[in-house]
C-alpha positions as CSV (number, residue, x, y, z in Angstrom):
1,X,-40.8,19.8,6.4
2,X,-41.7,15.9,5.9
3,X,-40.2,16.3,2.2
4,X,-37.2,17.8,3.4
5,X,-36.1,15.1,5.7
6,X,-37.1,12.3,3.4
7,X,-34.9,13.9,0.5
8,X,-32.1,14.7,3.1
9,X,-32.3,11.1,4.3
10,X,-32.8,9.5,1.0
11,X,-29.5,11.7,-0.7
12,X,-27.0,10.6,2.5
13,X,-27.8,7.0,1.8
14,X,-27.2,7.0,-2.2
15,X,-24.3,9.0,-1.1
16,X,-22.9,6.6,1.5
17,X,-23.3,3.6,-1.3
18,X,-21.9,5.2,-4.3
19,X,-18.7,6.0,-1.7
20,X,-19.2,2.5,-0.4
21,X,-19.1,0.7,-3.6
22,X,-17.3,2.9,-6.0
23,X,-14.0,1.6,-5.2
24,X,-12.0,-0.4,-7.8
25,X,-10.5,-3.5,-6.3
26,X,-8.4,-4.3,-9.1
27,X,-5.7,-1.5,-8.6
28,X,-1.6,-2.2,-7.4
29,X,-0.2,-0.6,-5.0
30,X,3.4,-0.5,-5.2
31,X,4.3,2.3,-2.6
32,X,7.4,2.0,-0.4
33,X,11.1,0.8,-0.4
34,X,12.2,-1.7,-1.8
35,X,15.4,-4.3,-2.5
36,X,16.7,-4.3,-5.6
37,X,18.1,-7.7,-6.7
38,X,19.0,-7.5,-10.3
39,X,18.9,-4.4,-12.8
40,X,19.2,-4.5,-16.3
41,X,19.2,-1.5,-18.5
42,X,19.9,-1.9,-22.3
43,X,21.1,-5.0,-21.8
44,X,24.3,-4.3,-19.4
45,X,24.2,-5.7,-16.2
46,X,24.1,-2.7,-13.5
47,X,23.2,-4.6,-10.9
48,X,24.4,-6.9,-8.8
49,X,28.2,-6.9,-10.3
50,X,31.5,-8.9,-9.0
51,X,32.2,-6.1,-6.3
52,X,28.3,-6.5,-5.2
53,X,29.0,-10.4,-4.2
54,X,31.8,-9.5,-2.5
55,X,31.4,-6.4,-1.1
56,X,27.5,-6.8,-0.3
57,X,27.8,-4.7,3.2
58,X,30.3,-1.9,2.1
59,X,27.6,-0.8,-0.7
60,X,24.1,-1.6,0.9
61,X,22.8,1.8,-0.7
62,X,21.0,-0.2,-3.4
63,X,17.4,0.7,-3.4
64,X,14.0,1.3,-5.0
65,X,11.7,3.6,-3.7
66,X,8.3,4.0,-5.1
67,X,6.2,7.3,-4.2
68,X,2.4,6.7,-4.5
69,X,1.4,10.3,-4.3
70,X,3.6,11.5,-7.2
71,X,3.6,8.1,-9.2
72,X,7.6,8.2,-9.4
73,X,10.2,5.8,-9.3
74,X,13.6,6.2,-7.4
75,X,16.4,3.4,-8.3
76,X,19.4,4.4,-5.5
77,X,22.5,2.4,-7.0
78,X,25.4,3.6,-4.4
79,X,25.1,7.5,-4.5
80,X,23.6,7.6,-8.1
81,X,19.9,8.0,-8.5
82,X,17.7,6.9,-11.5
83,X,14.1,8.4,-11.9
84,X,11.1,7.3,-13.5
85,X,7.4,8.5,-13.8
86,X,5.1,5.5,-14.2
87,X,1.5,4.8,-14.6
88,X,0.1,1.2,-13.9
89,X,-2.7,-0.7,-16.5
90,X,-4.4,-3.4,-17.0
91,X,-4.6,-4.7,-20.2
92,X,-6.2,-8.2,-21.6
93,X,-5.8,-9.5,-17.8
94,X,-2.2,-8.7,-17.7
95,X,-0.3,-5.7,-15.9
96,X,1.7,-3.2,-17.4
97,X,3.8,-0.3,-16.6
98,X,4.5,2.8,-18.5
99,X,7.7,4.5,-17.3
100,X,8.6,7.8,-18.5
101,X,12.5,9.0,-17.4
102,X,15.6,10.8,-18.3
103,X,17.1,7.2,-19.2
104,X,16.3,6.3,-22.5
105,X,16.1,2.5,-21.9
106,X,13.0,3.7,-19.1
107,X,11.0,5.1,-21.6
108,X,7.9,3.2,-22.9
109,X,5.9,-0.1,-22.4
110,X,7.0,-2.8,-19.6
111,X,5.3,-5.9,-18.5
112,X,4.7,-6.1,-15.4
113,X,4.5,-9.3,-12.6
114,X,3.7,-9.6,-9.2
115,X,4.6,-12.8,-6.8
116,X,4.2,-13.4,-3.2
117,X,6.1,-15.9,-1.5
118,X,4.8,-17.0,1.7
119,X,7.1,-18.1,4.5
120,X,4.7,-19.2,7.2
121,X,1.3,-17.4,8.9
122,X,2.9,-13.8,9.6
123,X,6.0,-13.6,7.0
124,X,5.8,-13.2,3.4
125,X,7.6,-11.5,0.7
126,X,6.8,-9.4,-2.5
127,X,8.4,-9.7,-5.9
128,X,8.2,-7.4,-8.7
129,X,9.3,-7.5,-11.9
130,X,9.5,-4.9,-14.5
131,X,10.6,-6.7,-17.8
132,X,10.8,-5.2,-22.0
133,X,13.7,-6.6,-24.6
134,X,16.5,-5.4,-23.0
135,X,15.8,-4.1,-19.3
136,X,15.1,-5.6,-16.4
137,X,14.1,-4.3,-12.8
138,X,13.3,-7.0,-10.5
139,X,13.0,-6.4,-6.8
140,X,11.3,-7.3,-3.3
141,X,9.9,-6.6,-0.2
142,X,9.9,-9.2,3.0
143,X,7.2,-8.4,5.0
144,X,5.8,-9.6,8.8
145,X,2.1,-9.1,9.8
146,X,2.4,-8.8,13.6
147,X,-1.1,-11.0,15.1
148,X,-3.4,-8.5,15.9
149,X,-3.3,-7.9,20.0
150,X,-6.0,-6.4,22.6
151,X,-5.0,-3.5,24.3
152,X,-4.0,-3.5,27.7
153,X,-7.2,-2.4,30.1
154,X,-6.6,1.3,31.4
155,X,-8.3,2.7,34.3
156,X,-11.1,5.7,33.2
157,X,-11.4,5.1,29.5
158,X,-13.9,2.4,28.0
């Protein structure tokens, strides 16, 4: 029975390091919505245009949103919708994306650069930037860290 509990014990702490340690740190996570700010595709200019300066509030449906779970894509320019599958690597230091879509200047190798801006303690903002010869996908994310708060003390619970 004394065998029994020592493997038991000794196979529950291998398995709580291998779970502990196997994670790779060096991943990116791009999940969520995002603001486009310039979009390039073979070379024409689709975003932003002369109506975009002018008109910035009348079309505000310009978006990127990027779905973790199925590794995909979305550029939302007004009510038309670009998609992409992508897959993120890291190759001699340097980050690239492999999109795979219906438009043929999304298809292939891109390099791949991530900035943060920092405004002050709890604000800072993202920048991507998805770049071959002729395209270009650059967007960002502003993002606040609320400070971390106790919670209020309620009456029966610890």
């Amino acid at each position: 029975m004394k065998v029994v509990k020592i493997i038991v014990i000794s196979f529950t702490i291998i398995l709580i390091f291998i779970l502990a340690f196997s994670q790779k740190s060096d991943k990116v996570n791009i999940e969520g919505n995002w603001k486009v700010e310039k979009i390039i595709l073979n070379g024409k200019l689709l975003f932003p245009t002369k109506f975009h300066k002018f008109f910035d509030a009348i079309d505000a449906n310009n978006e990127i949103i990027i779905n973790k779970g199925i590794d995909s894509l979305h550029i939302y320019k007004g009510r038309d919708k670009i998609s992409a599958g992508y897959i993120i690597k890291k190759i001699n230091g340097k980050y690239q994306i492999r999109l795979s879509s219906n438009e043929k200047s999304l298809n292939g190798n891109f390099n791949f650069k991530i900035d943060t801006l920092h405004f002050d303690t709890t604000t800072y903002q993202i920048q991507v930037e998805i770049e071959s010869d002729s395209t270009l996908i650059y967007f960002n994310r502003k993002v606040n860290i609320k400070p971390w708060q106790p919670r209020n003390p309620v009456r029966g619970l610890p």
